[in-house]
LOFI-664965 format. One line per 4 residues: number of its first residue (from 1); for each residue y, x, z of N, C-alpha, C. Coordinates in steps of 0.1 Angstrom, whole numbers. Layout:
NUM	Y:X:Z:Y:X:Z:Y:X:Z ~ ...
***
This chain:
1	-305:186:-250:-299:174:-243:-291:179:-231 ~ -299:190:-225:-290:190:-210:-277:201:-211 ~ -277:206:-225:-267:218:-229:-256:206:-231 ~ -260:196:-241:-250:187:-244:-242:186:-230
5	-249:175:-224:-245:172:-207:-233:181:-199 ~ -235:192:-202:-229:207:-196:-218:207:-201 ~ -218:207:-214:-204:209:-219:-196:198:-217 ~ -202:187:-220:-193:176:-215:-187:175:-201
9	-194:178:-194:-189:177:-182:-180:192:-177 ~ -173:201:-185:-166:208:-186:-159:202:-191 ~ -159:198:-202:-143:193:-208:-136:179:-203 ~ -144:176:-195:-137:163:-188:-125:171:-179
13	-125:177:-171:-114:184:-157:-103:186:-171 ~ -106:189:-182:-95:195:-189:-89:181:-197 ~ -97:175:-201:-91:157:-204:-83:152:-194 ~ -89:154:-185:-78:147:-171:-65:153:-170
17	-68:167:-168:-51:174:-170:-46:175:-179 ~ -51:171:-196:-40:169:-202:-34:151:-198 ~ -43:143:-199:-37:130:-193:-22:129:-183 ~ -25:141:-172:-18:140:-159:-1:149:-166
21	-3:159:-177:6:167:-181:17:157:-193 ~ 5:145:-196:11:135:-207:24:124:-196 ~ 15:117:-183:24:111:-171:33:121:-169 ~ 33:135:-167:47:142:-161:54:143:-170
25	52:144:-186:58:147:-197:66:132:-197 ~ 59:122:-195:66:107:-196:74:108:-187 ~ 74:113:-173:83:110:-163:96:117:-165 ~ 93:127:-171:102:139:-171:113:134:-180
29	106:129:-191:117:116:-201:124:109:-197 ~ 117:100:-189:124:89:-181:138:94:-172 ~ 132:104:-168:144:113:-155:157:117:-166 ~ 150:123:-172:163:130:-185:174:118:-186
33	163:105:-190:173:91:-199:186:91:-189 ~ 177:91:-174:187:86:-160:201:94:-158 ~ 198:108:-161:206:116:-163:216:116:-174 ~ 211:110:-187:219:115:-192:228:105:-192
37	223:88:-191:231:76:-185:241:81:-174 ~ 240:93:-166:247:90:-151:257:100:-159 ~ 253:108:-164:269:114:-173:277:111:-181 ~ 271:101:-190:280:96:-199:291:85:-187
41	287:82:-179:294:75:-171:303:86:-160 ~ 299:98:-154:304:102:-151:317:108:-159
***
């Protein structure tokens, strides 16, 4: 039971930073769209 516990609570820090890598991967998108909108106009 308390081995279980252990491991879980290791692989949470690593759940969260893929979460946080998934928001920068989203933002990063969004930045790109902005860009590539300001060129086509440029």
């Amino acid at each position: 039971m308390n081995n279980e516990v252990k491991k879980k609570r290791k692989q949470w820090p690593l759940v969260e930073q893929i979460a946080d890598d998934m928001k920068r991967i989203a933002d990063g998108m969004k930045q790109n769209k902005k860009r590539q909108k300001t060129n086509l106009h440029g």
